[in-house]
C-alpha positions as protocol buffer text, in pm:
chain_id: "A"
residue {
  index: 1
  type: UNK
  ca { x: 57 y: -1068 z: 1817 }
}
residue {
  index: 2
  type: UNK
  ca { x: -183 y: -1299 z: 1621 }
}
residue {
  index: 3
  type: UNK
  ca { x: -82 y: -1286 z: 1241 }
}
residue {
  index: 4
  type: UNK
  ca { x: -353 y: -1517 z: 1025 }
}
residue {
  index: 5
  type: UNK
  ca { x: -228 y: -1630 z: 677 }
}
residue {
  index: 6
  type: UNK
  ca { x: -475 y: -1653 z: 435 }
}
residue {
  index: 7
  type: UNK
  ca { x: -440 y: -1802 z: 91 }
}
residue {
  index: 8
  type: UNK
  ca { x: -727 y: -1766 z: -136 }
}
residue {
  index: 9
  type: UNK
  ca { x: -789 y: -1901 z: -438 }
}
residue {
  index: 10
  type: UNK
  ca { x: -709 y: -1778 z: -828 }
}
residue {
  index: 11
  type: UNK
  ca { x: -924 y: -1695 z: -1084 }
}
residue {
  index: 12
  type: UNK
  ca { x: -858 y: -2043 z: -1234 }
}
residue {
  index: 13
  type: UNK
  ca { x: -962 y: -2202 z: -944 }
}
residue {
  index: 14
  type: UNK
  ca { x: -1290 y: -2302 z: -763 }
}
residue {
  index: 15
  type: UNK
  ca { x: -1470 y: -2002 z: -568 }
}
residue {
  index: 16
  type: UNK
  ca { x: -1463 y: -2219 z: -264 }
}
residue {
  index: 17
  type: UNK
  ca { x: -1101 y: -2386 z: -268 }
}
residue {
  index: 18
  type: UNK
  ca { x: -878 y: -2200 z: -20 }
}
residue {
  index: 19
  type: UNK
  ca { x: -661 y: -2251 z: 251 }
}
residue {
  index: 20
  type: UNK
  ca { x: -621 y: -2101 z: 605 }
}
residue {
  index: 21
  type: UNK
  ca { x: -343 y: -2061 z: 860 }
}
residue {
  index: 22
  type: UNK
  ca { x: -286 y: -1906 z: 1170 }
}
residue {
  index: 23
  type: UNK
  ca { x: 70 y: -1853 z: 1312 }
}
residue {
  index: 24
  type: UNK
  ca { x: 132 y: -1663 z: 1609 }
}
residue {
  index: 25
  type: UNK
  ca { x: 426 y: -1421 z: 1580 }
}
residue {
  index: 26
  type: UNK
  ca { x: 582 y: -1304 z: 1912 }
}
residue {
  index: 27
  type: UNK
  ca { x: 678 y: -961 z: 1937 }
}
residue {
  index: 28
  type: UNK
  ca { x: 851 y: -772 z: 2254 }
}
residue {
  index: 29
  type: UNK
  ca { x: 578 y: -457 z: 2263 }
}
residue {
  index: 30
  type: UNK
  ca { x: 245 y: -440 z: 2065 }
}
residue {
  index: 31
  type: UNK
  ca { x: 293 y: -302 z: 1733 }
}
residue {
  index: 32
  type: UNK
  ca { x: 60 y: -107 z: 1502 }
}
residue {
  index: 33
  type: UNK
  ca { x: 124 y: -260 z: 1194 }
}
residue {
  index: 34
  type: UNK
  ca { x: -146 y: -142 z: 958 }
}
residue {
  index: 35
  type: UNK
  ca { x: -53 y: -333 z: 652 }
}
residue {
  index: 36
  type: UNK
  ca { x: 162 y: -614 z: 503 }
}
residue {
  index: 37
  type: UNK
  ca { x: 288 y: -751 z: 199 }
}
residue {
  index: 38
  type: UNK
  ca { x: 297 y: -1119 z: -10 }
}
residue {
  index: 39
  type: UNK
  ca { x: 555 y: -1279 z: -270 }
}
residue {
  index: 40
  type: UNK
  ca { x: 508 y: -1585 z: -446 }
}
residue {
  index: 41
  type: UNK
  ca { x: 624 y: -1723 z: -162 }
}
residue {
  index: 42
  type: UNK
  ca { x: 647 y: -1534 z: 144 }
}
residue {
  index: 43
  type: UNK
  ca { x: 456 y: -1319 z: 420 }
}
residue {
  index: 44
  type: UNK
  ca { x: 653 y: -966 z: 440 }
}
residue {
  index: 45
  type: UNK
  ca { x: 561 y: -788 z: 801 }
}
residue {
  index: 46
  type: UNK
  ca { x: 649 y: -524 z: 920 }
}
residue {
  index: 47
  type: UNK
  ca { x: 744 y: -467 z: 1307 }
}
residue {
  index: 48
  type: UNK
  ca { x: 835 y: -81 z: 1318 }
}
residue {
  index: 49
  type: UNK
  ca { x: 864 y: 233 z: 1536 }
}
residue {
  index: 50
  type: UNK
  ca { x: 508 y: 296 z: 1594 }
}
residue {
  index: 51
  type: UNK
  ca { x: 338 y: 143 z: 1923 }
}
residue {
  index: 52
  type: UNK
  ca { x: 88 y: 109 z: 2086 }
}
residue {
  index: 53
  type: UNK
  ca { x: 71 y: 254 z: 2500 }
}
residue {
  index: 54
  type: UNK
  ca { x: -290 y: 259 z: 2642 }
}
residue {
  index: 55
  type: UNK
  ca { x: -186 y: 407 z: 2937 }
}
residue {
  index: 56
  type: UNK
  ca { x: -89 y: 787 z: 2719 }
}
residue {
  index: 57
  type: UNK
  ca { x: -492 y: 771 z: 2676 }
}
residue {
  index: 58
  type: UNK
  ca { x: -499 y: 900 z: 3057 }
}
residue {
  index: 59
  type: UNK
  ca { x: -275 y: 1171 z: 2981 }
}
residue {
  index: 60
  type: UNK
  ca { x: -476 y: 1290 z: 2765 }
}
residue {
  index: 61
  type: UNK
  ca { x: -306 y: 1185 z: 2425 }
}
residue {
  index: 62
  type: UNK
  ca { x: -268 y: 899 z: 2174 }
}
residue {
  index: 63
  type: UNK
  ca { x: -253 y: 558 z: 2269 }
}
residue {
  index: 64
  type: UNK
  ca { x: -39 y: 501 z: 1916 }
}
residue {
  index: 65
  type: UNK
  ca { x: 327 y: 689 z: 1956 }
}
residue {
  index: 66
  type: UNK
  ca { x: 667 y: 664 z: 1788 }
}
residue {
  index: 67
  type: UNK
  ca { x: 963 y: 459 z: 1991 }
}
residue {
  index: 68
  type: UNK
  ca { x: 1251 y: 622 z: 1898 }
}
residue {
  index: 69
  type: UNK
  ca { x: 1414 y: 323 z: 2122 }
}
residue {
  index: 70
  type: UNK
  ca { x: 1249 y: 29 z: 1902 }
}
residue {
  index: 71
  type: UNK
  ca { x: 1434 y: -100 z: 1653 }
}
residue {
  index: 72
  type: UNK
  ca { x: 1243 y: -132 z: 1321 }
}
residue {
  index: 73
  type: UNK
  ca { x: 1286 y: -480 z: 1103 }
}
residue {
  index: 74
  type: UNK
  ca { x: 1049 y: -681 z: 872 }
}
residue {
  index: 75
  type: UNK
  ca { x: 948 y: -1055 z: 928 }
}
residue {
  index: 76
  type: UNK
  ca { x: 1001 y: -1297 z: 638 }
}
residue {
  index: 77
  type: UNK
  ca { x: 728 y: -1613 z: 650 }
}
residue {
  index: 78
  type: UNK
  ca { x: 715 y: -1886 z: 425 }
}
residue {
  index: 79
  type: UNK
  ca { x: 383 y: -1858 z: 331 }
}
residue {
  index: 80
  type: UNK
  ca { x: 356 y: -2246 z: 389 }
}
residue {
  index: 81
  type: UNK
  ca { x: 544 y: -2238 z: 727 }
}
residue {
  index: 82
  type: UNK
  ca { x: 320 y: -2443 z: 1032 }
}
residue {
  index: 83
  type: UNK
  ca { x: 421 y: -2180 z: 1285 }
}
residue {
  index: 84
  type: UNK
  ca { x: 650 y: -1899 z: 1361 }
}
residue {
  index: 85
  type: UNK
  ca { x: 986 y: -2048 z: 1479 }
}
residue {
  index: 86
  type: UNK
  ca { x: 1135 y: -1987 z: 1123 }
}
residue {
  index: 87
  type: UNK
  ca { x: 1085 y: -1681 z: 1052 }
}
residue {
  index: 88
  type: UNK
  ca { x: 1397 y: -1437 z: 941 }
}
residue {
  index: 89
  type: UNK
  ca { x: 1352 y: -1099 z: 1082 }
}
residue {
  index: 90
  type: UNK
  ca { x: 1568 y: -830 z: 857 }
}
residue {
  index: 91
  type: UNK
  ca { x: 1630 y: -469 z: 1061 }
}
residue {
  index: 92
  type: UNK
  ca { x: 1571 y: -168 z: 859 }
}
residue {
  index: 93
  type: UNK
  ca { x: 1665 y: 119 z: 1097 }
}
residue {
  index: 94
  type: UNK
  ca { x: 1435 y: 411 z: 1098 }
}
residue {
  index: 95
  type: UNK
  ca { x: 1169 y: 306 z: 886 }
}
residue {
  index: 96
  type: UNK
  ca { x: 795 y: 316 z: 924 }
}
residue {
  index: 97
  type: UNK
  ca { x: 618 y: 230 z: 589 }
}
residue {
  index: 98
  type: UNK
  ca { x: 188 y: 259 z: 700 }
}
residue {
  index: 99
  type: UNK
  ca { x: 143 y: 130 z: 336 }
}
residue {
  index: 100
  type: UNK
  ca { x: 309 y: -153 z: 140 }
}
residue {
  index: 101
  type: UNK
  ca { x: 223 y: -137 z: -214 }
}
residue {
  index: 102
  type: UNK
  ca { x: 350 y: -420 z: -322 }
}
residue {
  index: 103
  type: UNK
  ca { x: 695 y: -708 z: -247 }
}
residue {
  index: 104
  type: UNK
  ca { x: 840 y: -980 z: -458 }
}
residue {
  index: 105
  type: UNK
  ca { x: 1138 y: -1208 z: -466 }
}
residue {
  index: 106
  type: UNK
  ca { x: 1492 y: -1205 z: -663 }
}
residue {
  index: 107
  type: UNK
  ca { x: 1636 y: -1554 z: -622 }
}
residue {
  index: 108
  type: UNK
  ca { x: 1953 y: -1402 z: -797 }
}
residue {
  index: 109
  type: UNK
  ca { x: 2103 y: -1195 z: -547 }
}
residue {
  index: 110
  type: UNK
  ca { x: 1865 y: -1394 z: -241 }
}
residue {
  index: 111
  type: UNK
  ca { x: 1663 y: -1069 z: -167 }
}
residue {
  index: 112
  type: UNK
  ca { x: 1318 y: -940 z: -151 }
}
residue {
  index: 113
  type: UNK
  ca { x: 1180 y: -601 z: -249 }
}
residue {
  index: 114
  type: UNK
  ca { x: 949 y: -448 z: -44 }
}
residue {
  index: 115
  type: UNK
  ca { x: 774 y: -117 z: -224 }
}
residue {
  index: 116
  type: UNK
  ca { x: 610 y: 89 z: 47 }
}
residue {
  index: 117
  type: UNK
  ca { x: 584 y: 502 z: 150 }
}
residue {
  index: 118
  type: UNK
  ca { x: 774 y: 582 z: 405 }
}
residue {
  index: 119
  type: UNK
  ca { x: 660 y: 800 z: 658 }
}
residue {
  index: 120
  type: UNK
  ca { x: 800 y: 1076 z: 855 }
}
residue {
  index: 121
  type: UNK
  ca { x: 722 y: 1195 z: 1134 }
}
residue {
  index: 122
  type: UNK
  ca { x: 628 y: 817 z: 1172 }
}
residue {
  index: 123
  type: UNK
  ca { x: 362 y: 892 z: 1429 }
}
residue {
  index: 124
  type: UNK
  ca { x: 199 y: 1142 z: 1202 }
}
residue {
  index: 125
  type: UNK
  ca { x: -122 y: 928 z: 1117 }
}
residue {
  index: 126
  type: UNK
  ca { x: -194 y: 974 z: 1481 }
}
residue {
  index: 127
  type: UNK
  ca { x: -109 y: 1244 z: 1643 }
}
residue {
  index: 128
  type: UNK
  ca { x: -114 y: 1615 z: 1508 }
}
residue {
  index: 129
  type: UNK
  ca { x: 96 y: 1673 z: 1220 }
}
residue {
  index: 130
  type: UNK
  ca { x: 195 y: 2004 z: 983 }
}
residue {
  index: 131
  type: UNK
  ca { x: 293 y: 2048 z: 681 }
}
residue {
  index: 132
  type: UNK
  ca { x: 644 y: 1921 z: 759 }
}
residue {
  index: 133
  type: UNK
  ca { x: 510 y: 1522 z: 722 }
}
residue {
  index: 134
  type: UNK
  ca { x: 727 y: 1339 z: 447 }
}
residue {
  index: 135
  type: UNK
  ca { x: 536 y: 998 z: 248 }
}
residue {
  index: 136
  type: UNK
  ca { x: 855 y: 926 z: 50 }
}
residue {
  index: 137
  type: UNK
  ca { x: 791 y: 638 z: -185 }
}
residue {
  index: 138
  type: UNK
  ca { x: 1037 y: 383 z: -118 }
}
residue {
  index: 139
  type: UNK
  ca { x: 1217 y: 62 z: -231 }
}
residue {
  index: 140
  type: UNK
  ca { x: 1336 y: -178 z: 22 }
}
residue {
  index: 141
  type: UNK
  ca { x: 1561 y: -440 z: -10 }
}
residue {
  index: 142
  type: UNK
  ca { x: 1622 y: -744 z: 229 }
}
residue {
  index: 143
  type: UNK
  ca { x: 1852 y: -967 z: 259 }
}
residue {
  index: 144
  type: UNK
  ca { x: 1796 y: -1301 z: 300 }
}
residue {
  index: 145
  type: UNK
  ca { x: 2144 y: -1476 z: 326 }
}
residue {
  index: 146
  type: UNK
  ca { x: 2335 y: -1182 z: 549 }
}
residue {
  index: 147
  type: UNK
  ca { x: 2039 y: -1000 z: 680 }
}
residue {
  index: 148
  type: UNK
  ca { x: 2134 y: -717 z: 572 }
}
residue {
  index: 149
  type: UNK
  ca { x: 1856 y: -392 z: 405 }
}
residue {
  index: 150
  type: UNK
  ca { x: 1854 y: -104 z: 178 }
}
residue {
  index: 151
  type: UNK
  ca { x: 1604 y: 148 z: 128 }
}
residue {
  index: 152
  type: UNK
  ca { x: 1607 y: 420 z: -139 }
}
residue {
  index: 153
  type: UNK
  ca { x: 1403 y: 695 z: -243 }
}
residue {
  index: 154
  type: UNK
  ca { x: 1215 y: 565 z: -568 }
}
residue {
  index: 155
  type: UNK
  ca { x: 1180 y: 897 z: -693 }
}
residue {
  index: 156
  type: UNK
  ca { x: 1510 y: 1052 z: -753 }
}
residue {
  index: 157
  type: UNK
  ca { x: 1411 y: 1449 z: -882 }
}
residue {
  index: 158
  type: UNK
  ca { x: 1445 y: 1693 z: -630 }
}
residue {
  index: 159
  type: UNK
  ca { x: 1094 y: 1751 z: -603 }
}
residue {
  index: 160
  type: UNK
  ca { x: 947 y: 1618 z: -298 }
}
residue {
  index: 161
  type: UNK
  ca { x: 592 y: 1405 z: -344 }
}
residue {
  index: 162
  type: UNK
  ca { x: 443 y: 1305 z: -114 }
}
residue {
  index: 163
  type: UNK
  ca { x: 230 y: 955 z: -189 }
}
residue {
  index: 164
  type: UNK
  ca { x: -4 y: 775 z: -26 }
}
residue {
  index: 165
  type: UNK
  ca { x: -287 y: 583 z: -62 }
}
residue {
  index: 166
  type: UNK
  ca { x: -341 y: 330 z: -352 }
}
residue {
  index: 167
  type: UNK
  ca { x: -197 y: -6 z: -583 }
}
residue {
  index: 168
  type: UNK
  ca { x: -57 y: -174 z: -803 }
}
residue {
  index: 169
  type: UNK
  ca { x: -254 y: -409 z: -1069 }
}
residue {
  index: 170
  type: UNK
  ca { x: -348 y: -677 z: -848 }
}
residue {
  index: 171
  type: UNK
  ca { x: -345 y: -953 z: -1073 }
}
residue {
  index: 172
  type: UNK
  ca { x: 93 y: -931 z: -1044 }
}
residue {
  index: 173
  type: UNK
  ca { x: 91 y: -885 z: -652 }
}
residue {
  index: 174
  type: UNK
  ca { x: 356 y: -1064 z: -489 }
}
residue {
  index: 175
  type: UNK
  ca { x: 527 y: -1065 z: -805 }
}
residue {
  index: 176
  type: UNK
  ca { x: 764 y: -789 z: -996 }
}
residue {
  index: 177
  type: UNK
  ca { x: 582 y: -472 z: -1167 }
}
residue {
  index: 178
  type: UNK
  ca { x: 647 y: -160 z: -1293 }
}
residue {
  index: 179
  type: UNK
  ca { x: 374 y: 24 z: -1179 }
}
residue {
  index: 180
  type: UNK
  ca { x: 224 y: 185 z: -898 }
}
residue {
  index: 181
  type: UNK
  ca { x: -81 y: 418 z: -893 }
}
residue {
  index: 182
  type: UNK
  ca { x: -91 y: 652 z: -539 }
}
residue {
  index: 183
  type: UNK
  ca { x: -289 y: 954 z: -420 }
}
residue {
  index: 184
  type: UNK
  ca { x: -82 y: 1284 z: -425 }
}
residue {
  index: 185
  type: UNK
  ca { x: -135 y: 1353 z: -73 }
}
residue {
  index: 186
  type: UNK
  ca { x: -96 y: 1750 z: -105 }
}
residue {
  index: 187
  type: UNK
  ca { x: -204 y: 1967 z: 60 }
}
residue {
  index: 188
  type: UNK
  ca { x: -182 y: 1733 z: 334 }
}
residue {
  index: 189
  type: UNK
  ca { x: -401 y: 1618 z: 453 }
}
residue {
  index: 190
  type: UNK
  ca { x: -569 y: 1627 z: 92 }
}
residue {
  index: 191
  type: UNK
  ca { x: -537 y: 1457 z: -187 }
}
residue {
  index: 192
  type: UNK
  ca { x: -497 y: 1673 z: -532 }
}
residue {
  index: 193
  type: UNK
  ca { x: -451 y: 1419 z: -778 }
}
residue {
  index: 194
  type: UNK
  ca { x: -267 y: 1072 z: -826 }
}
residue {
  index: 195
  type: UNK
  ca { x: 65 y: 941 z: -967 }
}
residue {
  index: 196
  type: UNK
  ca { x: 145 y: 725 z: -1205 }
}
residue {
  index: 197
  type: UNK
  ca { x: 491 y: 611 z: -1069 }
}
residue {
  index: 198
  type: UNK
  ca { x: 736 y: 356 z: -1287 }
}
residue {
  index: 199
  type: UNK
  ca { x: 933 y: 168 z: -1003 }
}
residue {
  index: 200
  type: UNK
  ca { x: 1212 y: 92 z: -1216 }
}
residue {
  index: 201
  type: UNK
  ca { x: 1315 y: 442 z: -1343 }
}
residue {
  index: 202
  type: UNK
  ca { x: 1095 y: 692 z: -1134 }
}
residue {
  index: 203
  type: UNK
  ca { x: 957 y: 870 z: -1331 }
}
residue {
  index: 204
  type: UNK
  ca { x: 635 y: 1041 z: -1249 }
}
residue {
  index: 205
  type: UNK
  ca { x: 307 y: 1105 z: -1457 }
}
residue {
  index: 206
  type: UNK
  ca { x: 92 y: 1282 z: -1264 }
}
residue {
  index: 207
  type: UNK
  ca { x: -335 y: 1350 z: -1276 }
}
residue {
  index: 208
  type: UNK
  ca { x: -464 y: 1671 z: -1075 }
}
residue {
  index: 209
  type: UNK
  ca { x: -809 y: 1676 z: -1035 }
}
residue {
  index: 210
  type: UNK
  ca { x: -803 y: 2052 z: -1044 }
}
residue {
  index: 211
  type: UNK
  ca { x: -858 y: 2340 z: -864 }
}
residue {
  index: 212
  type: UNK
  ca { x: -1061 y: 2274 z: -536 }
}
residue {
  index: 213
  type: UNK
  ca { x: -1097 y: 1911 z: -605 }
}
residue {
  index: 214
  type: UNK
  ca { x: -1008 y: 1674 z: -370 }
}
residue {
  index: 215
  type: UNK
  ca { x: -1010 y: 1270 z: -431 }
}
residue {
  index: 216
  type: UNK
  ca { x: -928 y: 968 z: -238 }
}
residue {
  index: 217
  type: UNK
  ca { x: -763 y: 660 z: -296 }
}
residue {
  index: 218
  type: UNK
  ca { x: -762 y: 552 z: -677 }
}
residue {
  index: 219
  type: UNK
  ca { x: -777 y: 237 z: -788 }
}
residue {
  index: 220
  type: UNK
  ca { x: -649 y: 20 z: -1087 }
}
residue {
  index: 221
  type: UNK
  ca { x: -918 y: -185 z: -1215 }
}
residue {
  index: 222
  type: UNK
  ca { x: -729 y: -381 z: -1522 }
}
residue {
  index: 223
  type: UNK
  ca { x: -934 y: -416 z: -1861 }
}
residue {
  index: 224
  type: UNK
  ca { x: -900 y: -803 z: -1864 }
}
residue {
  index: 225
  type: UNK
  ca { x: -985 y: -908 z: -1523 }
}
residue {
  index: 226
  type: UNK
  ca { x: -762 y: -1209 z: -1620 }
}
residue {
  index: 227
  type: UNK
  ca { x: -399 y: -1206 z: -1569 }
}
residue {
  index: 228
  type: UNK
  ca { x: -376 y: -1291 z: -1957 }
}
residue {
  index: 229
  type: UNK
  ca { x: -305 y: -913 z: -2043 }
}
residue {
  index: 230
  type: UNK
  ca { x: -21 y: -809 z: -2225 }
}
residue {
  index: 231
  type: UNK
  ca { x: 64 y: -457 z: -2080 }
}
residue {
  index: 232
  type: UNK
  ca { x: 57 y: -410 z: -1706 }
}
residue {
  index: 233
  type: UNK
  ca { x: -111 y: -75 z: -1727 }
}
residue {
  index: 234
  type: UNK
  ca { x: -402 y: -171 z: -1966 }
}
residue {
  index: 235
  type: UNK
  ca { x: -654 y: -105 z: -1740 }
}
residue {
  index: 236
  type: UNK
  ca { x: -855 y: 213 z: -1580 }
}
residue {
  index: 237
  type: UNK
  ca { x: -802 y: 452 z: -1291 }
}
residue {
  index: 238
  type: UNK
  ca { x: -1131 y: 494 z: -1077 }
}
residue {
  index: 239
  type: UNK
  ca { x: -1119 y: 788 z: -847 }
}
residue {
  index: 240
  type: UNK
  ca { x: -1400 y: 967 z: -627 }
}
residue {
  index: 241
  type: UNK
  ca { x: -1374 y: 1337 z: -679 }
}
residue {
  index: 242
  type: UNK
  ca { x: -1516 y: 1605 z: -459 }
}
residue {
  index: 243
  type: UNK
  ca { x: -1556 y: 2021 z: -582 }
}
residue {
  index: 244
  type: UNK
  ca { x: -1541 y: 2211 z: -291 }
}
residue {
  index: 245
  type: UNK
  ca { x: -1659 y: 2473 z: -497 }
}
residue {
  index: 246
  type: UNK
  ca { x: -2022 y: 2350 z: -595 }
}
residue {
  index: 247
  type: UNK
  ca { x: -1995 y: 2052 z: -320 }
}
residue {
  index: 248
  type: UNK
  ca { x: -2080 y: 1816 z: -603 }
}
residue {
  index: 249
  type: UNK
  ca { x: -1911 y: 1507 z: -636 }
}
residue {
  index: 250
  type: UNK
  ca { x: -1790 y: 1194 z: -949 }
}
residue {
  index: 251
  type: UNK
  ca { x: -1657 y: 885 z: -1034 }
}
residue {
  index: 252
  type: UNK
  ca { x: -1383 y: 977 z: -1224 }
}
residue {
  index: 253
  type: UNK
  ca { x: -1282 y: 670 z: -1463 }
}
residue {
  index: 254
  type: UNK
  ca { x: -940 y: 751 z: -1685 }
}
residue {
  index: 255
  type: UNK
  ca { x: -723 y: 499 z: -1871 }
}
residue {
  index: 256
  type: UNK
  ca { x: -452 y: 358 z: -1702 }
}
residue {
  index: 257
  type: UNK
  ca { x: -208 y: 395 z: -2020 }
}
residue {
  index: 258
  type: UNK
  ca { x: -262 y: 750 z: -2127 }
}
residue {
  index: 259
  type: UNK
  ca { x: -397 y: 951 z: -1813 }
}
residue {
  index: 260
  type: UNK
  ca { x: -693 y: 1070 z: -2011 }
}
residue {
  index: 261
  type: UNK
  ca { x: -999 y: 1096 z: -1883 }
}
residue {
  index: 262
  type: UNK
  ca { x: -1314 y: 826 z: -2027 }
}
residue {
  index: 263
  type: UNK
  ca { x: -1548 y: 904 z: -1868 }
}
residue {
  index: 264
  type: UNK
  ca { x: -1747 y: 1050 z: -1544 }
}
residue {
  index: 265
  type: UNK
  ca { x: -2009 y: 909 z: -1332 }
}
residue {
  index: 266
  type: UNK
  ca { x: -2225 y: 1180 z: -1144 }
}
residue {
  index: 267
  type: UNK
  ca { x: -2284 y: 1109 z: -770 }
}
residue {
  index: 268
  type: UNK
  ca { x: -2568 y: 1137 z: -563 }
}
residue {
  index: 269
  type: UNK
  ca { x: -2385 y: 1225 z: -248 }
}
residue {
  index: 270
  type: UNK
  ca { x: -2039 y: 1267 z: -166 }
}
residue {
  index: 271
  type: UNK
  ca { x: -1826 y: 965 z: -72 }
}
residue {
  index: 272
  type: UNK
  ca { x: -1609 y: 1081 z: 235 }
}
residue {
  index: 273
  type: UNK
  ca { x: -1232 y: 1184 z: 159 }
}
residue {
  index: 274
  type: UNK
  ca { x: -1010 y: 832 z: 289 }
}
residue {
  index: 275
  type: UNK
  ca { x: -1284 y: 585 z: 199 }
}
residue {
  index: 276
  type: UNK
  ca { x: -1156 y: 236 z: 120 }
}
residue {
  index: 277
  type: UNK
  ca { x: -1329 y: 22 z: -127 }
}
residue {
  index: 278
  type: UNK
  ca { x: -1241 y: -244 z: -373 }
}
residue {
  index: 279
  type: UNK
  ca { x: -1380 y: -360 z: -726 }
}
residue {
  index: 280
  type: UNK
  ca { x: -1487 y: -723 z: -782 }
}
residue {
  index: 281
  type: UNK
  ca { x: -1653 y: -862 z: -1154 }
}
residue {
  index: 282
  type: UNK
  ca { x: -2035 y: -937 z: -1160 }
}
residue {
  index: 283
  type: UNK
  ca { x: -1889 y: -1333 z: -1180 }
}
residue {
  index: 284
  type: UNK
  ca { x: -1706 y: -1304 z: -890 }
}
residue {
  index: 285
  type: UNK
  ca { x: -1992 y: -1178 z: -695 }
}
residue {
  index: 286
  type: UNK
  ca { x: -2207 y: -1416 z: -842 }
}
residue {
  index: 287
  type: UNK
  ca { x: -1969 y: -1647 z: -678 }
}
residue {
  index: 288
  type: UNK
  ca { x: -1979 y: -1520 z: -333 }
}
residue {
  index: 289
  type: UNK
  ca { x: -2190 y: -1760 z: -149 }
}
């Protein structure tokens, strides 16, 4: 497995100044690892239960299947680190996380936390699933000094969520928030509304689109596109909505702080359910050369 390590520059810094750095990580069996995540000063990745077997294509079914004999762990990198001969690999039995919304480090008890959905039946992405899949949003704690994990349920009511797609404010990634913003994934495999979820205490604040309207991934876009601001959430949620009903579809754009909708942005076609996207500043693309 070929893992590159990019490290771009900050908004302080020139458009141009950045660093890149390619370590190869050795694994036993390829992998489908989908996403990973950054502290201050650390690569998180993930090596899970989920494979990849080209030769279940000539049977007839998916070359991406579950392991039940794998043993599932994360990879801690110093981001700095010249190749892969130091990294400490943490198990975390039975645990497939296809998103990881955000990690960062606490020197005082020498762990990282790792905030991802975990996903069962693990496989479910790829092969055919019911209404039994779980997306349980997740903290995950690893060990650094005895190598040890935990993983617990963020959410603690007895109501079962489950969340998918979407972020934190990106101007704290790799660093401790209290936030995360992720597409209600109901009825699977569409997406109602999204949550506001507080990682500390779990509690929920939800947004439902409303009857026969479907979204996709929302996104935080933070008010000051600086890191200067002084609540984490002072920003606005941007969501594509489709009606099902009169096949019309919006950008939706509500504040971040109150879940009330500011406005909404008429469409001239629909943008597909699962589309990924991003949001940069007219300066930054000005920048792009």
């Amino acid at each position: 497995m070929l893992f590159k390590n990019h490290i771009s520059s900050t908004s302080n810094s020139p458009p141009m100044e950045r660093s890149h750095r390619t370590s190869d990580i050795p694994l036993d069996v390829p992998t489908m690892m989908h996403d990973f995540a950054i502290t201050e000063n650390y690569v998180i990745i993930p090596d899970q239960q989920v494979v990849f077997k080209l030769q279940e294509m000539i049977k007839g079914g998916s070359p991406v299947i579950y392991d039940k004999n794998k043993k599932s762990r994360f990879g801690i990198l110093l981001k700095n680190a010249k190749n892969a001969e130091d990294i400490t690999w943490v198990d975390c039995p039975e645990t497939f996380c296809f998103h990881l919304w955000n990690a960062w480090e606490e020197p005082e008890t020498d762990e990282i936390v790792v905030i991802g959905s975990c996903m069962t039946p693990p496989d479910s992405i790829f092969n055919e699933c019911d209404e039994n899949l779980k997306s349980v949003l997740s903290e995950i704690r690893l060990n650094l000094k005895t190598g040890e994990s935990k993983r617990r349920p963020i959410i603690q009511s007895s109501e079962q969520i489950n969340l998918e797609a979407g972020m934190v404010n990106r101007n704290l990634l790799g660093r401790k928030t209290k936030y995360a913003y992720l597409a209600i994934a109901e009825p699977w495999p569409k997406v109602s509304g999204f949550a506001k979820v507080d990682l500390s205490t779990g509690e929920v604040k939800k947004f439902i689109y409303g009857d026969r309207r479907y979204g996709g991934e929302p996104f935080f876009v933070p008010r000051d596109l600086s890191s200067d601001s002084d609540s984490e959430d002072d920003g606005y949620i941007l969501a594509f909505v489709h009606d099902e009903v009169t096949w019309k579809s919006e950008l939706q754009i509500i504040n971040a702080m109150t879940l009330q909708s500011e406005a909404s942005v008429k469409l001239p076609s629909r943008v597909p359910y699962g589309f990924h996207g991003t949001f940069i500043s007219s300066k930054d693309l000005q920048n792009q050369v």
